[in-house]
N, C-alpha and C positions, 0 to 999 in steps of 0.2 A: 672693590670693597674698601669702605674707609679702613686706614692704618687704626692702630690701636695707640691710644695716649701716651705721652711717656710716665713715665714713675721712676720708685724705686722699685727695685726685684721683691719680688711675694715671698715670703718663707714658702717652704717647702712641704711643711707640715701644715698650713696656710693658718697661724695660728695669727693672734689679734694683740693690739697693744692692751694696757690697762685699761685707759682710755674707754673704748669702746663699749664698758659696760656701764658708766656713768649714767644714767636717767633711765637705762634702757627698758625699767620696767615700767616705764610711762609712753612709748614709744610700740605704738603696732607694730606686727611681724609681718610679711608677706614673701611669696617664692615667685620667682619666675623662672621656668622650665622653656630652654632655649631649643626648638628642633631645627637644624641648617641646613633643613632636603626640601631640593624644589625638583620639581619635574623640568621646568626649563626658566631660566633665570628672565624677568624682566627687564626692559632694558635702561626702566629712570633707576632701579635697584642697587641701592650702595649697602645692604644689610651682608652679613655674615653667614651667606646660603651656600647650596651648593648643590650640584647637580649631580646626576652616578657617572659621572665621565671625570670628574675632580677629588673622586674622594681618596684617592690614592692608596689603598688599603682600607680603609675604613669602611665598615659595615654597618647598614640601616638595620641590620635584623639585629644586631648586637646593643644600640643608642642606648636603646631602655634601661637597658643593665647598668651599660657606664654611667647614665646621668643619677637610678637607684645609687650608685655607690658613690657620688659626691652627696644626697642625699644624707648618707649616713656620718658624710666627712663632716657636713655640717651641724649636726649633733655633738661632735668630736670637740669641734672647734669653740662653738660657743660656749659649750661647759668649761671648757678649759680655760676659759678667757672669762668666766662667771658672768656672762652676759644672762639677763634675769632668764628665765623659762615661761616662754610666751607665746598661748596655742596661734596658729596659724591664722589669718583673716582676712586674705587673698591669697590667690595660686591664680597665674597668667601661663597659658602656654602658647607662644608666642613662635615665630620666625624669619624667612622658610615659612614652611608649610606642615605644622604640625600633624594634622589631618592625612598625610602620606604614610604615617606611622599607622599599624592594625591600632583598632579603636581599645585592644586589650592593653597594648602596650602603654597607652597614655594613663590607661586605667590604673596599672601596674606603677607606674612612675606617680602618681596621683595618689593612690595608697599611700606608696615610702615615705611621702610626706605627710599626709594623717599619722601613720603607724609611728611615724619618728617624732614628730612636733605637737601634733593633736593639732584640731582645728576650733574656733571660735565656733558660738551657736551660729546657725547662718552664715558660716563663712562663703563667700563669692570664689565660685572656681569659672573660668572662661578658658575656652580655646581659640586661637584666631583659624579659618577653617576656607580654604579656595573652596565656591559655591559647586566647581567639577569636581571638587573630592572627597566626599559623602553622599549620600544617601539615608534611607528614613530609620535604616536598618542599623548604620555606623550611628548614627547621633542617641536613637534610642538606648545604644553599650553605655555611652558617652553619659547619660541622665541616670542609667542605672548603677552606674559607679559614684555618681552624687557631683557631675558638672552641673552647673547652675545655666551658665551662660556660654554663649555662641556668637563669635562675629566673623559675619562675611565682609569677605573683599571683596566686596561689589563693583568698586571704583566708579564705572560707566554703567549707561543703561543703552549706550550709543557704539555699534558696530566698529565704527571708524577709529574711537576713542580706545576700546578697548585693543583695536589692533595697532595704535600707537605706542599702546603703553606695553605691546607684547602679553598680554592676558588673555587666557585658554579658554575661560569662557564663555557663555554666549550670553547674553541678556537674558533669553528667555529662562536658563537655567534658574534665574537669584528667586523671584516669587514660589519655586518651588521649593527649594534649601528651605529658606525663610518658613515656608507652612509645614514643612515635613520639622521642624526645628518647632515652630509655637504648639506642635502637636503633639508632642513629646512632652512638651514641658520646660523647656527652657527658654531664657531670656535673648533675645535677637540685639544683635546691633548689625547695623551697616555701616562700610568704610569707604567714603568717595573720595577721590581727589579732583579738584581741579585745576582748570589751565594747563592743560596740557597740550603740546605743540599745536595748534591749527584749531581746537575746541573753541567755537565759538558759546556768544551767551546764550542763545536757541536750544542749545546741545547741552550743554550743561542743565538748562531750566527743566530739558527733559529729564536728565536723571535724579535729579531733587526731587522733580513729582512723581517721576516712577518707584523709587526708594520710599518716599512717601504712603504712597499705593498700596504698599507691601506690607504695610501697620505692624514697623519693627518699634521695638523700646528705645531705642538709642541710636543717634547718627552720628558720625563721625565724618569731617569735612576736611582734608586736609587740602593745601594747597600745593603743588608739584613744589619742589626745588632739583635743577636738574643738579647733579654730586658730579664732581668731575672723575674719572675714569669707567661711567657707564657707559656703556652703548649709544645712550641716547644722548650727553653729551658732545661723543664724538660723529653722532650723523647729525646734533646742529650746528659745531664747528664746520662739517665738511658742507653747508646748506642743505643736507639730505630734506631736516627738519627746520620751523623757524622758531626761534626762540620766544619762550613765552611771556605775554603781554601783563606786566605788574598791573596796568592801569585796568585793564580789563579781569585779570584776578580781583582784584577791590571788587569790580560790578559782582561778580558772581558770589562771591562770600555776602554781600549785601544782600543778593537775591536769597540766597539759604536762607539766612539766618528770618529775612521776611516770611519766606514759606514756611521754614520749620517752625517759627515762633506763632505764624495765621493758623497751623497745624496741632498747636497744644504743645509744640516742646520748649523747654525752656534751655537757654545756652546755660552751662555751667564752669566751664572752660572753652578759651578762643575760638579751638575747631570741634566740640563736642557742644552735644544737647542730648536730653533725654526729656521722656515721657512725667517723667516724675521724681523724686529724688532719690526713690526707692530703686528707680531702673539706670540710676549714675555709674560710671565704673567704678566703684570704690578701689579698683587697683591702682591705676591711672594716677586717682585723687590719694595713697598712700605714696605715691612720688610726688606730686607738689605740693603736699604737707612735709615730707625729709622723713618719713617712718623708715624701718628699719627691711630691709629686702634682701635674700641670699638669693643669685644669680646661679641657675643650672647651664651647664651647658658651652659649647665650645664659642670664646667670643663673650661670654655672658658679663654683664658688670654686677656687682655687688654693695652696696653699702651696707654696714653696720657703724653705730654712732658716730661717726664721722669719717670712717675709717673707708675707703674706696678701692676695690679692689677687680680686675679684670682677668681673665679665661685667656689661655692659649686660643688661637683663631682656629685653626685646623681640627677638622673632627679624628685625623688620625695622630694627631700630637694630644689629642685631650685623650682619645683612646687607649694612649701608651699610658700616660700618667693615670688616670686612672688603675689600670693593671697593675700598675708597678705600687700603686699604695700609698699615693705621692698626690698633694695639691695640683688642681688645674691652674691654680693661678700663675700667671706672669709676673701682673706690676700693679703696683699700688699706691695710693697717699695718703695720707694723715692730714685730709680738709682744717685750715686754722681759723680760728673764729671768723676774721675778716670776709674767707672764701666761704665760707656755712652762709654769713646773711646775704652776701649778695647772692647764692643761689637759693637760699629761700626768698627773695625779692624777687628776683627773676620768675620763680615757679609762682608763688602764690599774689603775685597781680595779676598772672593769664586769667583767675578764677574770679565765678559769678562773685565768689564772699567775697576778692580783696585782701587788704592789708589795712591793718588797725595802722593811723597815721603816728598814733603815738610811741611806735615801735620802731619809726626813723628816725634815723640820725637827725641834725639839726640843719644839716646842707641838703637832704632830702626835702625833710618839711617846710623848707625854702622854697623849693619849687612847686609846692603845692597850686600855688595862686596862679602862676603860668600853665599850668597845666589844666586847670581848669578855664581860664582864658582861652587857651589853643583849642578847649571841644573834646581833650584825650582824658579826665577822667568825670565823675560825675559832680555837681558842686551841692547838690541836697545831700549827696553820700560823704562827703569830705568836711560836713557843717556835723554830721553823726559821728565825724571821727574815721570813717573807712573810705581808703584809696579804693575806687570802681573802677575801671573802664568802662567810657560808652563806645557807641558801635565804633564809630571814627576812632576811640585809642584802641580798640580790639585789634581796627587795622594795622595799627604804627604802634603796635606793644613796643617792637623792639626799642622805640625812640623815647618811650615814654621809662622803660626802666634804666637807659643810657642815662636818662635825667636823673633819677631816682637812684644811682650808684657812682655816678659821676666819671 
């Protein structure tokens, strides 16, 4: 599992600079509720999970409680620090595999956040949800508690692929998640990756169109990147595995985004499309605007107005602190203007809207004419004033904001 950043040390009390409440009543709120239980770890997985054989004291029946009671710490915290009071307008719960938790206790943790912050009209609640770990029975809890939305990890629709990637379920499982989910009432997304070791473009083509099939609202495509200390790292160090094909990543992201787009969906972000803009994840889209997010959960990250702050990794070290009355945070920083635009550059060029060119510097807007030269962003959109990517910058984002930050 990736290390955690460095900083300086969190207070204790996790309390906030001045700072922090500067604009913030122009500034959405959103939560992300961390659960770090898998049944059995995958093996490209560099997240902050954990199996019952790791938890070293720590208890899954107990999560609910300790995450309710940062919950309440962060009521504490942002009063005290007069950051404005600003009903909720995402909840993500995220992992791991939050779905391992009874569907009351998500329920239960989902309240504290209503009951503590209040939610906007139509705020967007999501769970991320392994397609083997529900049923018609757990999702309908899930809707009746007031989730909105539901994404499976689909990844594959290919046998081979899925047991590469160490994933418990079976293909045939996702069409049923998926209906027993749109029957309910909630919103679906599916989560694929590609290029994965030995996945050819055949294989891949099939799970686009089977995910397809399945007439979810939103797809999500990501591309593997193998993280070094996983599993799967170390079986294609050892040639267990072969390492995967950049050039044939490109073909497959091009096939996507052809199907999903021949299919009615429209990209909005690099590796995301949805049905309509109504079925976008607005959670997602409150990180690469910079809105304001309290992180639950052990491991969890946090931003408020610039201020960033990260979770003890261990669910039995966030356990104790919790108990004892005391911030889960670790370490933290104090983002300075410099570091704010360049990750608001970085985050809002991935997106279908772009970046208003007149909000770059003058060594950015330098490169504007090369870049539309090289084919990476659009030239009728940068004549209106807005930095686009086309498909070709979608693929080489990275090089295109290298340029754009210098």
């Amino acid at each position: 599992m990736g290390a955690l950043p460095l900083g300086d040390p969190a207070p204790t009390d996790g309390s906030l600079p001045a700072s922090a409440r500067i604009g913030s009543e122009d500034r959405p709120f959103s939560f992300y509720l961390h659960v770090p239980f898998c049944r059995v770890r995958c093996g490209y997985c560099d997240f902050n999970t954990y199996t019952s054989t790791e938890l070293r004291g720590a208890k899954q029946v107990d999560y609910a409680d300790e995450a309710i009671a940062e919950v309440a710490l962060s009521k504490r915290v942002l009063d005290a620090a007069q950051v404005a009071v600003r009903p909720v307008d995402t909840v993500f719960f995220g992992g791991g595999t939050p779905t391992l938790l009874p569907a009351d206790d998500l329920a239960r943790m989902l309240h504290a956040v209503r009951d503590t912050h209040g939610f906007t009209p139509n705020a967007e609640i999501t769970t991320e949800a392994n397609p083997d770990s529900v049923d018609e029975v757990y999702l309908q809890t899930l809707k009746d508690a007031g989730f909105t939305r539901v994404s499976f990890g689909m990844q594959s629709a290919v046998p081979e692929t899925l047991a590469t990637l160490d994933r418990s379920h079976t293909p045939e499982r996702v069409p049923l998640v998926v209906e027993w989910a749109k029957r309910v009432g909630l919103q679906v997304s599916v989560d694929l990756i590609y290029g994965s070791p030995g996945e050819t473009l055949e294989q891949w083509q099939r799970s686009v169109d089977a995910a397809l099939s399945y007439g979810p609202d939103h797809i999500s495509a990501y591309s593997l990147i193998v993280e070094p200390g996983t599993k799967m790292h170390r079986q294609i160090r050892s040639g267990e595995l072969p390492e995967p094909d950049e050039d044939l990543q490109a073909d497959m992201y091009e096939y996507a985004d052809q199907a999903l787009s021949a299919a009615g969906f429209s990209w909005y972000e690099v590796s995301n499309w949805s049905v309509s803009p109504e079925t976008r994840s607005r959670h997602n889209l409150a990180y690469w605007r910079g809105a304001d997010w309290w992180g639950i959960g052990p491991g969890a990250h946090s931003h408020v107005g610039g201020v960033r702050w990260w979770n003890v990794k261990h669910p039995a070290a966030y356990a104790q602190r919790m108990a004892e009355g005391i911030s889960p945070g670790l370490g933290r920083e104090v983002l300075d203007d410099e570091t704010r635009e360049m990750e608001r550059i970085l985050l809002e060029s991935r997106t279908a809207e772009g970046i208003a060119i007149s909000g770059l510097d003058a060594d950015a807007r330098h490169e504007i004419p090369r870049l539309i030269a090289d084919g990476l962003i659009e030239g009728p959109a940068a004549l209106r004033g807005r930095l686009q990517l086309t498909l070709r910058g979608r693929l080489l984002a990275d090089a295109v904001v290298r340029a754009l930050v210098g």
